[in-house]
Every structure is written in C-alpha cells, then in structure tokens.
C-alpha positions in Angstrom: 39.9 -53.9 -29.8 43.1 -55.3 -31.4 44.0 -52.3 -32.5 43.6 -51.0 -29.1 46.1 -53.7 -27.6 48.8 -53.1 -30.2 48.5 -49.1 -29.4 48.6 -50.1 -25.4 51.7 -52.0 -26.2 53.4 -49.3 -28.2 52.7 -46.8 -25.9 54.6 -49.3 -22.5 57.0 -50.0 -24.8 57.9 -46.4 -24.8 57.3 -45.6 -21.4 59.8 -49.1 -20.6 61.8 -47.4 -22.9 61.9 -44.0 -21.3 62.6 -45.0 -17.3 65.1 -47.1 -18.9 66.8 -44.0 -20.3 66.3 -42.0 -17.3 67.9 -45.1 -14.8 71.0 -45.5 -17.5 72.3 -42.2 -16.9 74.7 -40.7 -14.8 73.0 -38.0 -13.3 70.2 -40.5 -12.2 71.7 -44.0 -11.9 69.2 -46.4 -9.6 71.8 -46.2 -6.5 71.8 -42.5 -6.5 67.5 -42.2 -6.6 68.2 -41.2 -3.0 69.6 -37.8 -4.0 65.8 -36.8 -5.3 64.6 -35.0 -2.7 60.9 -34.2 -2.4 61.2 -29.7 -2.9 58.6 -27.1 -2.3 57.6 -24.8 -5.6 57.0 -21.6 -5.0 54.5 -19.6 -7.4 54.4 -15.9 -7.7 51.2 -14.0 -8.2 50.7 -10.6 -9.2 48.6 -9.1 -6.6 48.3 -5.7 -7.6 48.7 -4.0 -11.2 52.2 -3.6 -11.2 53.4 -7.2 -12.0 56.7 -6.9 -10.4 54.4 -6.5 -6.7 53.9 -10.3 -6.3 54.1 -12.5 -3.2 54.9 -16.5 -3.3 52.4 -19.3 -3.0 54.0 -22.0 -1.7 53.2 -25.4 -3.7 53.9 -28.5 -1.4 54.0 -31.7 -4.2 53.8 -32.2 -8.0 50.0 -33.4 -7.6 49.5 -29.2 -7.2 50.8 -29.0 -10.5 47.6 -29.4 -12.9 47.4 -30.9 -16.1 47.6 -28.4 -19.0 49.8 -25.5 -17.0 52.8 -24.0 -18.7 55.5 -23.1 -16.3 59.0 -21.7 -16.5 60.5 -24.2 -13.8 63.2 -21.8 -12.1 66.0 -22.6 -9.8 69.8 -22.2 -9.2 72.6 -24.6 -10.0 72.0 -27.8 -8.8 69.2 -27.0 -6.9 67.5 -30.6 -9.0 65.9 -29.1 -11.8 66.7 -31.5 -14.0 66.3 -34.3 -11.4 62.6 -33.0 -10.6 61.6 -33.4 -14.3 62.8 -36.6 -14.6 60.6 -37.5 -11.3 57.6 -36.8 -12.8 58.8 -38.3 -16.0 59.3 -41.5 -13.9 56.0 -41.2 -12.3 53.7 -40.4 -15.1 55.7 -43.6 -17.0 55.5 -45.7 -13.9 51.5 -45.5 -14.1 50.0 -48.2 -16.3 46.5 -46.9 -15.1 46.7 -43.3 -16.7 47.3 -42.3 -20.1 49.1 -39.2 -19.7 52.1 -39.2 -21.8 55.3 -38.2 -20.4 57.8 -36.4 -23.4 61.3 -35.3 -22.2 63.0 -32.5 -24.5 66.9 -32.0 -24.1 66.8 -28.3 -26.0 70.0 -28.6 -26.5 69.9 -31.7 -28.7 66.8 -29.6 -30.6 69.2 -26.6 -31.2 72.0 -29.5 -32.4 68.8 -31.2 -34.4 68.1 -27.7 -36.5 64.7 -29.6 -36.7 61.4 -27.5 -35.6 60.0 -28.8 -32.3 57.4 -30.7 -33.5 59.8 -32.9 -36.2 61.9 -33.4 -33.1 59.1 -34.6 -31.3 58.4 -36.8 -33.5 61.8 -38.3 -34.0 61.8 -39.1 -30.3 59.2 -41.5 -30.8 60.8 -42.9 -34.3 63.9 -43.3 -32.4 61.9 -45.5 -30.3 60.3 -47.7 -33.1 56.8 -46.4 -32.6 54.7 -47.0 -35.3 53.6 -44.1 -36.9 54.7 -41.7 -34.7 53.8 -38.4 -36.1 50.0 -39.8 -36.2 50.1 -40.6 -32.7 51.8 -37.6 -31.9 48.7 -35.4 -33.5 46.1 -37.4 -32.0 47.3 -37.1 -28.6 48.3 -33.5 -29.1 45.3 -33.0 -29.9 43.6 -35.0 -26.9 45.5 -32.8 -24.4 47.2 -36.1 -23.6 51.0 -34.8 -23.6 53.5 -33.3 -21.2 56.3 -31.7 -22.5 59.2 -31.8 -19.9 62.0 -29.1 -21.6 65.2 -29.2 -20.1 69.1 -28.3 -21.1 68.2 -25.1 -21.7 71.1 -23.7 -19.8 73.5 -26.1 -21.4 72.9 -23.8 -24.8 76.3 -21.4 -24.3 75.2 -18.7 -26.8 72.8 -16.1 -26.5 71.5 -16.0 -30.0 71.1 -19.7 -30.3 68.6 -19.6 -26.8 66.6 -17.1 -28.5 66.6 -19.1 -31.7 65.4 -22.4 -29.3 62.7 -20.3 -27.5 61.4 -18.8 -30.9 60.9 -23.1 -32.1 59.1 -23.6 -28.6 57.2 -20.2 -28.5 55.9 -21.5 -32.5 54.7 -24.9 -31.1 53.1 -23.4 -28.2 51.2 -21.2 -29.9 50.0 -23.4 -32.5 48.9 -26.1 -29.6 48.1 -23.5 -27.4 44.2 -24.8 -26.7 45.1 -28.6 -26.5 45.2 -28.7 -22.7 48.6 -30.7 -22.9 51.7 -29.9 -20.2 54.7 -27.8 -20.7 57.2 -27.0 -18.2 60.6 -25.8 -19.0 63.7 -26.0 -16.6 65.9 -22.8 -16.2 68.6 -20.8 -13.8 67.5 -17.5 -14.7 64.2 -15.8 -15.1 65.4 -13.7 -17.8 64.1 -15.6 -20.6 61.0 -15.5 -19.7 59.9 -13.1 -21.5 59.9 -14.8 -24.6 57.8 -16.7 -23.4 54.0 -14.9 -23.1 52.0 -17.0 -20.8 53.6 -19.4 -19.1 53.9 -18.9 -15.5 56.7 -19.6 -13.5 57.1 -21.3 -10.3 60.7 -21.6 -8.3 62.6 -24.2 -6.2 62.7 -23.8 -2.7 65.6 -24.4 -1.2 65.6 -27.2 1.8 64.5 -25.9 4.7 65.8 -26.8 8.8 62.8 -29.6 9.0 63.8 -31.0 5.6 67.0 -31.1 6.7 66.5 -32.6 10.3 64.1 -35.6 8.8 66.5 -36.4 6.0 69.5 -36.7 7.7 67.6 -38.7 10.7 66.8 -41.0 8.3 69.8 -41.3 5.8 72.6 -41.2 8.3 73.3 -44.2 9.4 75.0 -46.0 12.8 77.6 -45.3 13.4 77.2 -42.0 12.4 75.9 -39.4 14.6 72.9 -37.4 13.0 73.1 -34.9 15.6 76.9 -34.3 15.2 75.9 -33.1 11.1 72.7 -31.0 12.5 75.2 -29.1 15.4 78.0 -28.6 12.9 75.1 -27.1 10.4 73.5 -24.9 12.9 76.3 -23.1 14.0 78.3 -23.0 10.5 76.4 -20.5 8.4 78.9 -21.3 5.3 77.5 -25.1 5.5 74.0 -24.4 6.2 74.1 -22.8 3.0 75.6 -25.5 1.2 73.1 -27.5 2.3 70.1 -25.9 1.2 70.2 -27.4 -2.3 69.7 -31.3 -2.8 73.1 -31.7 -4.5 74.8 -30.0 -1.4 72.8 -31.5 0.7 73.2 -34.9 0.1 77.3 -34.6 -0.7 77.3 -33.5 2.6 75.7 -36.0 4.3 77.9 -38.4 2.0 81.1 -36.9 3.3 80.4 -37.0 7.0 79.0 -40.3 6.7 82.4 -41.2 5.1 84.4 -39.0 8.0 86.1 -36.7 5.3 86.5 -32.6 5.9 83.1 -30.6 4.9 84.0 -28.0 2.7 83.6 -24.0 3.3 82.1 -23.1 -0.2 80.8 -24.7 -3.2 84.0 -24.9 -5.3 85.5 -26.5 -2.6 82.6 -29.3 -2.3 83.1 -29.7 -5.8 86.9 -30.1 -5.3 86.2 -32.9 -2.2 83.6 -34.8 -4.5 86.2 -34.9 -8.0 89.0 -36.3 -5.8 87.2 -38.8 -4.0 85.3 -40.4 -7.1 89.0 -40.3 -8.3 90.1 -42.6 -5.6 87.1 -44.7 -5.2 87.2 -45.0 -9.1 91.0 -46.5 -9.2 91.9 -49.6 -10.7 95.2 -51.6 -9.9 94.4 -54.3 -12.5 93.6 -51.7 -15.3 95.7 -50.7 -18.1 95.6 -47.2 -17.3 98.4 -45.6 -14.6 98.2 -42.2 -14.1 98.3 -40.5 -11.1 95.5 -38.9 -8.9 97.1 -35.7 -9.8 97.5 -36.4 -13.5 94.2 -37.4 -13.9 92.3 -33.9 -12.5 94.7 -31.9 -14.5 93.2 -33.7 -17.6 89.7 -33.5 -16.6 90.5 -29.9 -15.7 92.0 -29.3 -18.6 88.6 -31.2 -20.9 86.2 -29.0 -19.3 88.2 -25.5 -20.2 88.4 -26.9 -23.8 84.3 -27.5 -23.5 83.5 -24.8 -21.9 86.2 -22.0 -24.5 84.3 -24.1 -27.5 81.0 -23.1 -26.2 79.6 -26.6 -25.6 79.1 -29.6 -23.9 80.6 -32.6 -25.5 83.8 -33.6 -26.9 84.4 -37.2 -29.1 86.9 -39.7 -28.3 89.5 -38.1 -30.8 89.4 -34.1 -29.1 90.0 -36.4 -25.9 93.3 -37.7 -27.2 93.9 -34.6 -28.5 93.6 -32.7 -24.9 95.7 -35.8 -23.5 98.7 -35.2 -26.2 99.4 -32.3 -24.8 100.4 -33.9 -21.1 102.1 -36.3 -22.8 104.6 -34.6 -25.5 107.0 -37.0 -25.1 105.6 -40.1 -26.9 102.0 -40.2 -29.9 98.9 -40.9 -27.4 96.8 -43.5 -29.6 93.0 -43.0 -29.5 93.0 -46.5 -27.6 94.8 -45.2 -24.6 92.3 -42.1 -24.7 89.4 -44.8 -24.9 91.2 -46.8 -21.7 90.9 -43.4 -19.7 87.7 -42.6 -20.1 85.9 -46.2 -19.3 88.5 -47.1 -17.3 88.8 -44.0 -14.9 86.3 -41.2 -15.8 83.0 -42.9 -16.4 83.2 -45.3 -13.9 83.8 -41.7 -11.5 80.0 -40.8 -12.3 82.1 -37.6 -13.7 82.1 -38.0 -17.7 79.1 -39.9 -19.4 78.5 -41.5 -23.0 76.0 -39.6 -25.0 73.0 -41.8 -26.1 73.2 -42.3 -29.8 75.9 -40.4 -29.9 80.1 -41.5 -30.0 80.4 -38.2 -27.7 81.1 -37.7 -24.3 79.8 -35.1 -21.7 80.5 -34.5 -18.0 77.6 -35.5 -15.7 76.6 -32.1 -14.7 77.4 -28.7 -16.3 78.0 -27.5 -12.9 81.4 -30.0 -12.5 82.4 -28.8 -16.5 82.2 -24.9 -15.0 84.0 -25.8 -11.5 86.6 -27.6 -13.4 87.4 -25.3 -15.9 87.6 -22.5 -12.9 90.3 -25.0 -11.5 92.1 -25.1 -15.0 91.9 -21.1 -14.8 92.8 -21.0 -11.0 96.7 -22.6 -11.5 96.8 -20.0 -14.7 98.6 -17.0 -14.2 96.6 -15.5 -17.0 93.2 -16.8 -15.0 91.8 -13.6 -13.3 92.8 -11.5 -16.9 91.0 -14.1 -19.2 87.5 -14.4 -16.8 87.3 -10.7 -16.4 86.9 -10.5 -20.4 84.0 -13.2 -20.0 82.3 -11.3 -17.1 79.0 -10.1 -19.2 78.5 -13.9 -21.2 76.3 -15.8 -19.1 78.2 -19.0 -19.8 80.9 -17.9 -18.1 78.7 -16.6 -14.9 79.0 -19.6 -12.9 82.5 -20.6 -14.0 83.7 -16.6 -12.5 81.8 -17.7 -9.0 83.3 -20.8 -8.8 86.8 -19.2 -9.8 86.0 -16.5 -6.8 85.6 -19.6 -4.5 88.6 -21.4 -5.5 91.3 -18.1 -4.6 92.4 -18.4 -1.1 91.8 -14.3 -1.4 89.4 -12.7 -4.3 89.8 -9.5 -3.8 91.4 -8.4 -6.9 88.9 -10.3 -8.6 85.6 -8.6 -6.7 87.3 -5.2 -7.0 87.8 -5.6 -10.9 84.3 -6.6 -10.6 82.6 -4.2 -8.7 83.9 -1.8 -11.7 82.2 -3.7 -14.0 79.1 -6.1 -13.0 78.1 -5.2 -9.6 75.7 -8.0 -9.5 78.2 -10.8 -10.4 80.8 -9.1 -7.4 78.3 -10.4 -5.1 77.4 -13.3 -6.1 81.7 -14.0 -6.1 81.8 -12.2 -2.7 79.2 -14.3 -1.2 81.2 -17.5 -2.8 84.7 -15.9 -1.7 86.6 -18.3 1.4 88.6 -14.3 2.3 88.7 -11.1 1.1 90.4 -7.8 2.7 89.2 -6.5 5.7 88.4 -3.2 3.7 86.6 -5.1 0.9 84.4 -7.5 3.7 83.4 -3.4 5.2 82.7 -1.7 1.9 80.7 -4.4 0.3 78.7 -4.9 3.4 78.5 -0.9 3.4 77.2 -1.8 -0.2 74.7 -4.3 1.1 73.3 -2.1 3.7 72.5 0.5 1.6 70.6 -1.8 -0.7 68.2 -2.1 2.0 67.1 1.1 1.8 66.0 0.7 -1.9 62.7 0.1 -2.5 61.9 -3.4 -3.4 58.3 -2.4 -4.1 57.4 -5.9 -1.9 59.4 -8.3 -3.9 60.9 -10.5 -1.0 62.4 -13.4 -3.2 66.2 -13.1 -2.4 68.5 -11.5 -4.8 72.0 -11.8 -5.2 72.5 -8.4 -2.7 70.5 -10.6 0.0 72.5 -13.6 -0.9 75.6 -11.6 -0.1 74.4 -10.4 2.9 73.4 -14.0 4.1 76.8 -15.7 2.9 78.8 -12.9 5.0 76.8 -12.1 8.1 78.8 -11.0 11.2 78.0 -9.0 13.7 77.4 -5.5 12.6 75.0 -7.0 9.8 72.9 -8.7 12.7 72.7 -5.3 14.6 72.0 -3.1 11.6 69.5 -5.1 10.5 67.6 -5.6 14.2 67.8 -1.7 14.2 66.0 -1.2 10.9 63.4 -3.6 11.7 62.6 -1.1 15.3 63.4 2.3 13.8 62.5 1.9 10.0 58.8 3.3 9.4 58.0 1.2 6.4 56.5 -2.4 7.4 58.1 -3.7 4.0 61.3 -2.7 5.2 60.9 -4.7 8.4 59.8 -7.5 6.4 62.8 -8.0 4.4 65.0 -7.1 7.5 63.0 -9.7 8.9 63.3 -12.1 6.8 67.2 -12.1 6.2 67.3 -12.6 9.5 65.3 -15.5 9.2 68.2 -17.0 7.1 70.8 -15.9 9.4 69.3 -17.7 12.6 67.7 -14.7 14.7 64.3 -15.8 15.9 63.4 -12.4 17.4 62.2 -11.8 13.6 59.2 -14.1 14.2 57.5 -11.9 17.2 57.7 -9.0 14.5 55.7 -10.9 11.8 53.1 -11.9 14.1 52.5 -7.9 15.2 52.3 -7.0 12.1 49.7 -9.7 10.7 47.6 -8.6 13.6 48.2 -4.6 12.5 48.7 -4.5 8.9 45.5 -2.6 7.3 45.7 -1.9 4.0 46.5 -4.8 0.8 50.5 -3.6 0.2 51.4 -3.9 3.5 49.0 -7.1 3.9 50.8 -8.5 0.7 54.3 -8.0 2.3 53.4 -9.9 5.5 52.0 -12.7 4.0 54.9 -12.8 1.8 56.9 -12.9 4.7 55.1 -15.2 6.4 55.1 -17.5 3.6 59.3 -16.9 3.8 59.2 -18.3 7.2 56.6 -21.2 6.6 59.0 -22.8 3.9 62.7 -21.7 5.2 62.5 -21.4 8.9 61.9 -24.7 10.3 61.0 -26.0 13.1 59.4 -23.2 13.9 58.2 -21.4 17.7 55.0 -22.1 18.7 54.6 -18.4 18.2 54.2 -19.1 14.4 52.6 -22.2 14.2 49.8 -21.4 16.8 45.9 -21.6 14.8 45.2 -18.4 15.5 48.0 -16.7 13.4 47.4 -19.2 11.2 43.7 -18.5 10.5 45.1 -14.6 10.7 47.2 -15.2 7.7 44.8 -17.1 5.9 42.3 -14.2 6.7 45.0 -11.7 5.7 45.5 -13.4 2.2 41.6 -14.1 1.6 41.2 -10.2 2.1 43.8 -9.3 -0.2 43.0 -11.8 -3.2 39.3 -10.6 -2.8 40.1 -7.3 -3.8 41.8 -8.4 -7.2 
C-alpha cells in the first residue's frame, strides 16, 4: 500500500510536471488556450482492393480515438497539429481518476539525442526525477498503459536524418507492437508514411462555415460586430481560406477585433501578426532602442541563418553574431544581444528559450520559413537562390510564402512550372497577382486536371487547392458544365465538391440524385465521399442535405458498401 502511494505520487508529479511544460511555452501560454479549437479527423478507409480508392470517415472528438491505435496525425501548416497533441496531453494529465500515461516526444530533440527511442524515453522521466524510470517505463509498456504523442517531425530539415528518426520509431514499434499502448505522430505530408507499416492515418479538417459562425459569435466581443467578420468572409474567397485553419482563424478574428486591415494571403497575415507583436512588445523604459524597422530586419535576417543551417535554434552568441552585421560600426557585446531577445523578441511570443537548453527557437516553424521568405523577398538574388531549393522539402513552405510576399510571381511560377509543377500551384494559389496570361494558362492547367482520373480519391490536392484559391468566373461555369454533361458520377462528384468550397449550393441537389441513383459500390463510394465532403466543410447546410431521409440514404448507401468488403 505504501508503495502504492509513493508510485501515485511520482506519477502526479510528472503529470504536474508535464502541463506545467505544456502552459510555459510559447506556442501554448494559458492566455492563448483559446486558439485550441475543437477539429474534425478525418480517417481514410480502403474500400476496395486498390488502396489508393478510399473515402473519409469523419471522426467528430478525441474520445473516437481508441486506446492502442497508431496513427499518422496529418495536416497542413498550422492547421494545430502540434496544439491538438498537446490537448490530449493536457487531458489525459488533467485526469487523476485514469492511469493512462501521457508521453510527449519532440523527434527532433531524439534525432539531436542520437539515443534510441526507448533510452530517450526513458530520459524524459529521469529528467523529471522519477525514481527508477526505465522500470516504470517497462511495466507500463508492458501494461498497454502509454501514449506516445510524436511531434517535430517536420522541424527535422534533412531527408536522411527523417528516415534515420522513423527507422528508431519503426524499431520500438515493432518490438512493443502487442502492448496495446498509443502512438500518434504529427506530420505535413503523407509521404513518410510508408515507413511506417501499420499505422493508420487520419487528417485535420479544416474549420468549416458552422465552426466558423459559433466561434466568432462567441469570441467577438461588443463592440465588435460578429456579423460584419462573417459578411466580409462570405463574400472574400481569399479570407475564407485563411480562415479555415485555427491559426488563421483566430489571427483574424484578433485583427478585426483590434480594427487592423485583414490580410489577402497567408504571408501577408504573417507580416500583420510580426509587426503588431513588435509594437505591442515595445518598451520605452528598456535598454534596448531600435527601431520597428530595425528590429524585423534582424528577426528576418535570424530565421534565413536558421533556416540556410538546416535547423531550428540558434544560442545567444550566433544571435550577436547575426546582430554584428547591422551594426559594423561599433563590437555588439553578447549582453546587448541578451537585452534584445528578452527585452523585445520573447516577450513578442515570436522567439522562445529552449527548455534545458541556452538556445533559442522561434515559436512556430511556420514564422522561421515566412521570415526568411521576407529576408529573400528584399534580395535581389531571392527568386535565383529559392529556385535552387525547389525539390528540398525544407524549403517548400519558405518558396510559397516567398510566392505570397511578390506583389507579382509570375517569374517565379513560370520558372516553376519548368520544374515542380506541384509546388507552382501551391505558389499560384498563394500568389496576391500574376499575368493575365499566367491566371488563363494555369487555370487551362487546372481544368484539364479534372479530366484525370482520380480513381475516387476526393481529398483536395494541391491542383484543387489552386482551383479553389483562384476561382472566377469561367472556373464556376466550366465546372457547372462538367457536372451536367460529364458521364462519369465521380467526375461530378469532385466538380461538385469544389464547388462546395467555392460557395455554389446548386452542387447539393446533385449529391442528393445521385445517392438516390447510384447502384453499384465505386460510384456508391464516390457519393458518400462526397457527401461526407459536404457534412464537414459546407456548413450550415439546406434542408435539402440535412433532411432524415437522405440521411438514412447515406447511411444505407455506406452500410451496403462496407458489407461487401
């Protein structure tokens, strides 16, 4: 029984520990809890034999997520990956009733650790003075007690050293593989999930119109109009977009509640959010007097360094070193350095002190890849030295954000569209102009795409994205015309749902003929994945979709198809 008590005490004392962690830093200080927004997950199933024919199942909270599932967690820059892992860290550490363990994993500390997974596990607990930690870490491994919470994978900037990462996890899961304990692992891209066998992988929704609605209802306050943000979001297709991930989302809201400008793209909310953290950050009384100006170039000028070295923190000293060279005149001492950053930076909620370590970071890898586009966007060398990067993923987002900074990216799109096709879109969908001949040949481009055969796979791609971002007129009508004249129901469906994303309701009449029509399970697949599309994204919805009888003829639709699998 004593023994029992001491163990119960170790064990709060870590989980104290833990939400103490979590609160501390930037990315999740207790005034900024608000920005966790509660997000769908949505889980693709093969249906069929051929594993790329899936459709989406649409998880609603965590408590869907069972104990003992291993899932890649997927989902674009700052749509709250890392936020939603440190939720259920919270939650799981919150409970004094249950004695599930939570176990968060930065993977890029374990690269930095050259440790094997399990040592590093076991170090976390040391590091927390737990008595016999690699005991306690057996037992409960072996109890199924454990979830593993992996994130910072993206925040690894070669390829080689992923691989090397996934190779330490892949080892541990395998060995633990019967245990029953958690694992879920947080990344952009579903491309490494192949070394990965048997994990599944679920996605973050984005927010959808309902989402939206409730949260700014309730978050705006007087004398703020809600209505005024919801008018200005349906009827700007730019911010709409914008909005649909939390960190977006609730900038936004934080800027009109403030009456600043919105901004047109992403790199320009970035730009908005930088300079007003500045300004709020000032101190008169401090010892530091640099100007607004002075002080982006610097941070501008950190993140290129950070992001050329391949990683994510610099110490005190590199600091001073990056400030010399804005100040040639006169030796910078590391003191003045030290003034800047806790003076100006970290109280910005843009750099952040690295537990255990004398290193600082920025607060989001997103803000160290907008800010070293910025760096590159007042170089004239810029457009020469990112079209050298264009195939190393590191660089990806750092290119769109660059894209989105130019008041015209053409030359960068056409240079692009030579070379990584994929990556032009994603920059054209981000661009604030382009020529009128580019806007018609890459929406020529898009068009055509629809006519390839997607085999089903409704998730939007980056040709979608693209299509979404830069919808005019002729997009709408060529895409009303494929859904009437195009003899393939999967066709329709992904016409369907783009328009879904765009605004057209006319869409919704479709999906509900072809519930009641569709016969056989691959066009039965598409509409329910269609369906599911709408249910999560197009909110509020018609009465025509949310009546109980296509409801039960969906659920009908999908009992038939997972019945013959």
């Amino acid at each position: 029984m004593q023994f029992n008590f001491f163990k119960n005490q170790h064990l709060e004392h870590y989980k104290i520990e833990l939400i103490h962690e979590i609160f501390s830093s930037n990315s999740f200080r207790p005034e900024l809890k608000e920005l966790y927004i509660p997000q769908k997950l949505m889980r693709y199933e093969s249906l069929l034999s051929d594993c790329d024919k899936v459709f989406k199942r649409i998880i609603n909270n965590l408590s869907q997520l069972q104990m003992g599932e291993k899932l890649w967690i997927i989902g674009k820059p700052e749509s709250g990956k890392s936020t939603l892992l440190k939720k259920i860290a919270l939650r799981l550490a919150f409970d004094k009733k249950s004695d599930t363990i939570p176990v968060y994993l930065n993977l890029e500390q374990l690269w930095q650790s050259k440790r094997a997974l399990l040592d590093f596990i076991i170090k976390i607990f040391a590091e927390r003075d737990y008595p016999q930690p690699d005991k306690f870490i057996y037992k409960n491994l072996a109890a199924g007690k454990l979830v593993f919470l992996a994130d910072a994978l993206d925040e690894i900037s070669h390829q080689q050293e992923i691989r090397e990462v996934l190779r330490l996890v892949k080892e541990f899961l395998e060995h633990y593989s019967q245990s029953g304990n958690t694992f879920l692992i947080a990344c952009r891209t579903a491309q490494y999930c192949n070394y990965l066998n048997g994990l599944g992988k679920v996605y973050l929704a984005d927010l959808n119109e309902k989402q939206m609605e409730g949260l700014i209802q309730s978050r705006l306050s007087w004398p703020t109009n809600p209505y005024q943000l919801l008018e200005e979001l349906k009827n700007d297709i730019q911010l709409k977009r914008l909005s649909r991930s939390p960190f977006g989302f609730s900038r936004i809201c934080y800027l009109f509640q403030n009456g600043k400008s919105l901004p047109r793209n992403r790199a320009e909310l970035y730009q908005i959010f930088i300079r007003h953290n500045l300004e709020l950050s000032a101190n008169p009384f401090g010892r530091i007097s640099y100007n607004l100006k002075l002080k982006s170039q610097i941070l501008e000028a950190s993140a290129f360094y950070l992001q050329e070295q391949g990683k994510i923190y610099f110490s005190e000293d590199e600091f001073r070193q990056i400030l010399q060279k804005f100040r040639p005149e006169q030796k910078i001492s590391l003191q003045e350095a030290q003034d800047l950053l806790k003076e100006t930076y970290a109280p910005a909620g843009l750099l952040m002190l690295a537990k255990n370590r004398n290193l600082y970071r920025f607060t989001h890898l997103s803000l160290q890849e907008n800010l070293a586009a910025q760096n590159l966007n007042n170089r004239p060398d810029g457009l020469k030295y990112l079209l050298g990067k264009h195939q190393d993923n590191w660089w990806r987002e750092c290119i769109v954000h660059f894209a989105g900074l130019q008041n015209n990216a053409s030359n960068l799109i056409n240079c692009l569209n030579e070379i990584n096709v994929d990556l032009a879109l994603n920059c054209f969908a981000e661009a604030q102009q382009v020529y009128p001949e580019l806007q018609r040949s890459m929406q020529k481009y898009l068009q055509r795409n629809l006519d390839r055969d997607c085999g089903g796979n409704f998730h939007l791609d980056a040709y979608n994205q693209a299509v979404i971002a830069k919808a005019d007129g002729r997009t709408v009508n060529f895409l009303k015309a494929k859904i009437y004249k195009s003899p393939e129901i999967w066709r329709k469906i992904k016409c369907a749902q783009l328009l879904c994303e765009i605004g057209d309701e006319r869409s919704l009449n479709l999906i509900e003929g072809c519930l009641q029509n569709g016969t056989d399970a691959e066009t039965k697949k598409a509409v329910v994945s269609a369906f599911d599309h709408l249910w999560s994204h197009h909110q509020p919805l018609p009465s025509s979709i949310t009546n109980p009888q296509l409801l039960e003829l969906a659920g009908k639709s999908l009992s038939a198809i997972e019945g013959k699998n």
